[in-house]
N, C-alpha and C positions, 0 to 999 in steps of 0.2 A: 451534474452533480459534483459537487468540492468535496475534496477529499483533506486528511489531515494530516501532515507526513509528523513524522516524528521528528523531535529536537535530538540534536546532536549532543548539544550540552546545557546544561542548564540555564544559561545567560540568554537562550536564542531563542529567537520570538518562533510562535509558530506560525509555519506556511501551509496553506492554504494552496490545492491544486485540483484542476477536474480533468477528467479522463480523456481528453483531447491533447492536452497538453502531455499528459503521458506518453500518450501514439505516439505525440510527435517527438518525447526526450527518447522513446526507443528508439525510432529510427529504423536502419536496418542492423543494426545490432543481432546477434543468435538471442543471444538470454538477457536482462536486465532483472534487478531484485529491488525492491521499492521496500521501505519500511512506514508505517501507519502507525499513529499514535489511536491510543485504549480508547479515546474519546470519538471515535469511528462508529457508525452502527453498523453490525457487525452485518445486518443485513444491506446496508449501503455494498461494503466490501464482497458482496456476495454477487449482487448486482456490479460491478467493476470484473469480476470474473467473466461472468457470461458476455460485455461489453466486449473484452479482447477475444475471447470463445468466438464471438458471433465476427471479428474482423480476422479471424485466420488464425490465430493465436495459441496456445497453451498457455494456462494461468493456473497456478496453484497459491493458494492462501492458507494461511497456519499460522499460528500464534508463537513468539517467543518470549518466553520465562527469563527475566533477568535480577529477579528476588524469591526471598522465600513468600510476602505477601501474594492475596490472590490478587490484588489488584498491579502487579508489578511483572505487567507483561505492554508489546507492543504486535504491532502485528504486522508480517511478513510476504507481500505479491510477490512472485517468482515468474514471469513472464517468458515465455521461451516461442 
């Protein structure tokens, strides 16, 4: 499954990532935080939880508000 990180700034193309490639930017890392663009299904991102859940993991997913619009959030993997 491809995931869709978020743009940093608005000139930058979007990347494209699947959750192998994640394992492997953690690493042995304690914690990493991954940001995901709104264009995500949210049930994909759900399934990405339990993917780390089932390799040993802690995953929390949550939404961040960065306008008043509703559509003006991105969303937040917290990997520990």
């Amino acid at each position: 499954m491809e995931l869709t990180l978020a743009k940093t700034d608005f000139e930058q193309k979007t990347q494209k990532i699947n959750l192998e490639k994640l394992l492997k930017n953690i690493g042995n890392d304690h914690d990493k935080v991954f940001y995901f663009d709104r264009s995500n299904n949210h049930k994909d991102l759900l399934k990405a939880v339990s993917f780390f859940e089932n390799k040993g993991k802690k995953a929390y997913l949550s939404e961040i508000k960065y306008g008043l619009d509703e559509k003006d959030y991105i969303y937040e993997l917290h990997i520990i």
